[in-house]
C-alpha positions in Angstrom: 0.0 0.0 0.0 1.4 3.4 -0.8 2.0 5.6 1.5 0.0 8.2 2.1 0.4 12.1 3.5 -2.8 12.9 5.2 -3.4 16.9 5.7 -5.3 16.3 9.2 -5.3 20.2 10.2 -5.6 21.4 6.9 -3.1 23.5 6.1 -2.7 25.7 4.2 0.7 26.7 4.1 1.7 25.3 0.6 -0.8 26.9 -1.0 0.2 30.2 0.8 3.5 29.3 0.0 3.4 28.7 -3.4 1.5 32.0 -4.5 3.7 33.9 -2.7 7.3 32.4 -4.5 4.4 32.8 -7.7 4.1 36.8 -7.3 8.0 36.6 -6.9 8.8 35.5 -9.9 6.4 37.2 -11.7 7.1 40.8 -10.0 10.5 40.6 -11.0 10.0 39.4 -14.5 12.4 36.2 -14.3 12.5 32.8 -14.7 12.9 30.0 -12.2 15.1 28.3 -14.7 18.8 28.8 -14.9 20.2 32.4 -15.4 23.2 34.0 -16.8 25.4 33.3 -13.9 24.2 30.1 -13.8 25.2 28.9 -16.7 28.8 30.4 -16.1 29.5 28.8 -12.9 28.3 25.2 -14.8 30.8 26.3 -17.2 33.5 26.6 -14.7 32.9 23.4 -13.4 32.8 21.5 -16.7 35.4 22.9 -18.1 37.6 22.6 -14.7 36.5 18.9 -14.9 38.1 18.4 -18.7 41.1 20.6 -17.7 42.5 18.3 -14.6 41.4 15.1 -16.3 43.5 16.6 -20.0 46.3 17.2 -17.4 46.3 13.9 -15.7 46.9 11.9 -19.3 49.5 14.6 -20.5 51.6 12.4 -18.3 53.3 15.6 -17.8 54.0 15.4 -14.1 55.2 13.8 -11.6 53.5 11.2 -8.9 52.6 14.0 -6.2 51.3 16.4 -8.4 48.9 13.5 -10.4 47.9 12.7 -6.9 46.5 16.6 -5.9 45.7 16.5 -9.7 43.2 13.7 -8.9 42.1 14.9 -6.0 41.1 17.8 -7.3 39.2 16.1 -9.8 37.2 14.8 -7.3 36.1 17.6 -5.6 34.9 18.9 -9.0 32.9 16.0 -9.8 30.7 16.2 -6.7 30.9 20.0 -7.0 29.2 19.2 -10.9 27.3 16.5 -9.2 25.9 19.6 -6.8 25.5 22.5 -9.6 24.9 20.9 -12.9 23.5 17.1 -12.8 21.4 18.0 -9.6 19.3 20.5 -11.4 19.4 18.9 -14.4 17.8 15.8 -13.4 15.1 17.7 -11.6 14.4 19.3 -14.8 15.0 23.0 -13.0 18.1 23.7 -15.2 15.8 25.1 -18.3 12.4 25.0 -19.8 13.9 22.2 -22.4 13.4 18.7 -21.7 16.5 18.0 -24.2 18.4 20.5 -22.3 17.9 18.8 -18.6 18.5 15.7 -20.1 22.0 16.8 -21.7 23.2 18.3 -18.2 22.0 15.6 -16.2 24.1 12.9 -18.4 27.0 14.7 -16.6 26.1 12.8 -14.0 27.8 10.1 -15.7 31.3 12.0 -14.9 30.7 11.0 -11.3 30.8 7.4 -12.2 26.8 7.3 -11.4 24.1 6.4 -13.2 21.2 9.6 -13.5 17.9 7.0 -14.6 18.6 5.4 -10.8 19.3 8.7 -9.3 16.0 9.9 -10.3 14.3 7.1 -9.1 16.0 6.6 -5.7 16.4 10.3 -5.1 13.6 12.6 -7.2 10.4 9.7 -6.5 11.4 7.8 -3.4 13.6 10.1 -1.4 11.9 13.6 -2.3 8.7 12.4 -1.1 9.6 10.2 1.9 12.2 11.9 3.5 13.3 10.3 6.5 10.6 8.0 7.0 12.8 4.9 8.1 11.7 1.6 5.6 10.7 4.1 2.9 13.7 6.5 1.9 16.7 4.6 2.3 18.9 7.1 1.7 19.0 7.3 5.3 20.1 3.7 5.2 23.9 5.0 5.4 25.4 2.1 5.9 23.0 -0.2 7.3 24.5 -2.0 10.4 27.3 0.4 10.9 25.5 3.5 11.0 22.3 3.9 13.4 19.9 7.1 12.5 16.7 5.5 13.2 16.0 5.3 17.4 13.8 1.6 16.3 16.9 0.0 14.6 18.5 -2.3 17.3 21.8 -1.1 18.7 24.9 -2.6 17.9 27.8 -2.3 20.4 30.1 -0.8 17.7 27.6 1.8 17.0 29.2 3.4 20.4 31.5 4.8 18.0 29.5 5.5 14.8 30.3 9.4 15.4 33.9 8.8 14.6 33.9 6.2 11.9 30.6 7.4 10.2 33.0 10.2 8.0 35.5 7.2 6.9 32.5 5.6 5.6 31.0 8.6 3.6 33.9 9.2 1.5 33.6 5.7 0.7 29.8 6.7 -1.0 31.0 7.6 -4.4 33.4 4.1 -4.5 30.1 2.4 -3.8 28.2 4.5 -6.2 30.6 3.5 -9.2 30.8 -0.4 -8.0 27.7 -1.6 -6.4 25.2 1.0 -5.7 23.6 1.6 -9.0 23.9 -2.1 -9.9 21.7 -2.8 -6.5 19.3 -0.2 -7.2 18.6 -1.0 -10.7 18.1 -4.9 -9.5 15.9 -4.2 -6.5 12.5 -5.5 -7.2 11.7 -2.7 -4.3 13.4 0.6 -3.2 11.7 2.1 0.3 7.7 0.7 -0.9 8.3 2.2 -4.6 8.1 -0.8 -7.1 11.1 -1.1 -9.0 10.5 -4.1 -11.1 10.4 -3.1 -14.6 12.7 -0.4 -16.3 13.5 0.3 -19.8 15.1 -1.8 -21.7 17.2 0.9 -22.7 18.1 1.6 -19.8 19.6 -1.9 -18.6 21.8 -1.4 -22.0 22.9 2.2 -20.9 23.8 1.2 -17.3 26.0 -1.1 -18.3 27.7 0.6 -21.2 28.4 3.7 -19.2 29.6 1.6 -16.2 32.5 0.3 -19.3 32.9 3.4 -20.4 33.8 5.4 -16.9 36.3 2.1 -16.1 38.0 2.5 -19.0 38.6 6.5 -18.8 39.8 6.4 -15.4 41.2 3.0 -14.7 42.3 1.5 -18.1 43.1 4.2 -20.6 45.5 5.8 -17.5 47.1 2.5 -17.2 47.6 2.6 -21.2 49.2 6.3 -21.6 50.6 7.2 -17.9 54.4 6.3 -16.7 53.3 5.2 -13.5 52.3 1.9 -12.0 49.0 -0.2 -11.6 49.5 0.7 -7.9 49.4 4.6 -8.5 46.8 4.6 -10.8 44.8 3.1 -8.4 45.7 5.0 -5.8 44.8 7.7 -8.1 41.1 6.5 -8.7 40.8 6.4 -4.5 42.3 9.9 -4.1 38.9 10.7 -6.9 36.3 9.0 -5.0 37.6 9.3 -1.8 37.1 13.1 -2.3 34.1 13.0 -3.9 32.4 10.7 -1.9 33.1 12.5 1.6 32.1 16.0 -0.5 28.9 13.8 -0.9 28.1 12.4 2.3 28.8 15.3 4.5 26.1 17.6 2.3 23.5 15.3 2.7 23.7 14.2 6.3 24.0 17.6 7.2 20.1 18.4 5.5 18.6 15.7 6.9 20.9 13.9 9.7 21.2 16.9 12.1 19.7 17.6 15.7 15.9 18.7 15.2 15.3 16.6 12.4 12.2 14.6 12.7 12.2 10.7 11.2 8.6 9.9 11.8 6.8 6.7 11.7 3.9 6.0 9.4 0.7 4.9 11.2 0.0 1.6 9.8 -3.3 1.7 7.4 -3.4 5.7 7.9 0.2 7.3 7.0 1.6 10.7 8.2 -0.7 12.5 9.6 0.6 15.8 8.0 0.7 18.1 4.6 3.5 16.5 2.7 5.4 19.9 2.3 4.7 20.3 6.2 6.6 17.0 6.6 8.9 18.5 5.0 9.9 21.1 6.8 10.6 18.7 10.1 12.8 16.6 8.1 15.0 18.8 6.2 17.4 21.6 7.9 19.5 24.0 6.1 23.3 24.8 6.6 25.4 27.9 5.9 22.4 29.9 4.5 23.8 33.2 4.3 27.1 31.8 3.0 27.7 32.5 -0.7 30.8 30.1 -0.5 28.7 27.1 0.4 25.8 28.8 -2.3 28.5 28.6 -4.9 30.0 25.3 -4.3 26.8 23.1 -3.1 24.8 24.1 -5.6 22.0 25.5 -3.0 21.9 22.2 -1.1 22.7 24.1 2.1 19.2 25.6 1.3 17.9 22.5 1.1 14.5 23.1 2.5 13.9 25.6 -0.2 15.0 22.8 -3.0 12.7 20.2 -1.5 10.0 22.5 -1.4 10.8 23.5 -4.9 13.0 21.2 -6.7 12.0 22.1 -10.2 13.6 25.8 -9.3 16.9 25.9 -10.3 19.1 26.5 -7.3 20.4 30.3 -8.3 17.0 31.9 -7.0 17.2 30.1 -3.3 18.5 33.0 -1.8 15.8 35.1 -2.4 13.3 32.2 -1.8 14.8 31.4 1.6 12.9 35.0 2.7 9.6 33.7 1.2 10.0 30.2 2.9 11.1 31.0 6.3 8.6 33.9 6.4 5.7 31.4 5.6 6.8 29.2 7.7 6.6 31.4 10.9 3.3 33.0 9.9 2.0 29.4 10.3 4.0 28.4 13.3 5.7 25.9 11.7 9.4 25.1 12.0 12.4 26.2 9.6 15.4 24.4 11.1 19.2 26.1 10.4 22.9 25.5 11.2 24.0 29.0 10.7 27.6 27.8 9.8 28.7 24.3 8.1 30.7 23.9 11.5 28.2 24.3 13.5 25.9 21.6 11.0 29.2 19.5 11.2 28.7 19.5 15.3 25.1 18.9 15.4 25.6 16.1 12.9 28.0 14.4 15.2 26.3 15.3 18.4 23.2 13.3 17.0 25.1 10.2 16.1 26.6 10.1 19.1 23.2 10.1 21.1 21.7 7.4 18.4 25.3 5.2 19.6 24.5 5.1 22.6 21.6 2.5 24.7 19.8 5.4 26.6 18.8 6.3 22.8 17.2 3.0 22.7 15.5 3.3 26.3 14.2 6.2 25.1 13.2 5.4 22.0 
């Protein structure tokens, strides 16, 4: 049965909400699809992309430098992963279907595959975020890492607050290895049915899988003066990067002190307005820092992008005004890290608590 988001004190607040971010747009004559600066700053990032990878097989360099190089490379790719393929694949890039679909194939750069992504992510996580057994991105490493208070508690969970960021950067390794391969094969992902795809698309997920192995494992091996050894130390210096860039961005919207992770009532559901729910799963980080604006691609305003994820990220800040603003006038809450330290603390202040057995007494 699917789940079901029941508005029991009828709400209003999307409603409100929507005309409001509405009348903005329209009053100041723009579109909530990319803008000029938008589409420079993807620039930047593709093209920084092709520049390190070009420099890696000039073979040009020497083993420290191709190391940095490759680090570097990872950073980009989850900092196009962010700005370009995020967007993209919620169709908020631009009003062209052909467009979103060409930008969101960059998310093959990343070693990941975009058809899963928009199942696991834009259907099943968008719409049941954190409801444990239905959005299993909050399955972080099931076992190992313990988020939801009705999960039994393993002794080595004790210390989940210090292992946990080992085992993010090790998301993007899992991504290009196992992940998409378990997603596509899952006859169910959360309660969404998963059983048939595309044919198509069982043909492009492995192609591209080829294709990503050989432009950063074999064709290195074939031009580069260095050994198997380095080249794959190489490829971990990538992923490693890009996977912690990953992890830490997410956990930090939705794995933070204040968060809710409610429990559906069996033949009933939530008992709440969808965009009410969420709003007490989501937090944002660093609002007011264009740094983390520019490099996150408006994920730490990520209440704002689950509220409207067909807006392309550029416009949050002056939709973070509108949000938070409608939010108070209906007494509901609008949860903030004001720094990404200070998300960083509370993130690791909650995993510690979920570690430990009074969590469970509790619980």
């Amino acid at each position: 049965m699917q789940l079901k988001f029941v508005n029991t004190t009828r709400s209003s607040f999307f409603a409100t909400l929507r005309q409001r971010v509405d009348a903005h747009f329209k009053e100041q004559g723009l579109s909530p699809h990319a803008n000029g600066p938008m589409w420079i700053k993807a620039g930047l990032f593709l093209g920084g992309y092709l520049l390190l990878y070009g420099l890696i097989l000039s073979n040009q360099f020497g083993p420290w430098t191709m190391l940095a190089l490759a680090a570097g490379l990872g950073a980009l790719a989850a900092f196009i992963g962010f700005n370009v393929s995020h967007d993209a694949l919620h169709g908020a890039f631009s009003s062209h279907s052909w467009v979103n679909k060409l930008l969101g194939d960059t998310f093959y750069l990343l070693g990941a595959n975009p058809y899963v992504w928009k199942i696991t992510h834009n259907m099943v996580h968008h719409t049941y975020t954190n409801i444990p057994g239905h959005d299993e991105d909050i399955e972080i490493a099931p076992g190992l890492i313990r988020v939801d208070t009705d999960e039994p508690l393993r002794p080595w969970q004790r210390y989940q607050h210090w292992y946990a960021f080992a085992l993010y950067s090790l998301a993007s390794l899992s991504w290009v290895f196992r992940k998409d391969y378990l997603k596509f094969f899952k006859r169910q992902i959360g309660q969404h049915d998963n059983s048939v795809h595309p044919r198509k698309q069982y043909f492009m997920l492995f192609i591209s899988k080829a294709a990503y192995y050989f432009f950063f494992l074999l064709l290195p091996y074939l031009v580069l003066d260095l050994a198997w050894w380095q080249i794959l130390t190489g490829f971990l210096a990538i992923h490693l990067v890009e996977g912690l860039i990953l992890g830490l961005v997410f956990q930090l919207a939705h794995v933070v002190e204040g968060t809710a992770f409610p429990v559906p009532i069996e033949g009933v559901g939530i008992q709440e307005a969808w965009a009410v729910h969420q709003l007490r799963t989501t937090a944002n980080f660093a609002p007011r820092s264009a740094v983390a604006a520019f490099f996150c691609g408006g994920l730490n305003r990520q209440i704002e992008h689950h509220l409207f994820p067909k807006v392309c990220h550029i416009h949050y800040p002056a939709l973070t005004e509108i949000v938070k603003q409608t939010a108070h006038d209906f007494n509901l809450p609008y949860l903030e890290n004001p720094s990404f330290v200070s998300a960083l603390h509370s993130h690791y202040r909650l995993l510690k608590k979920l570690g430990r057995p009074s969590e469970v007494s509790a619980s």
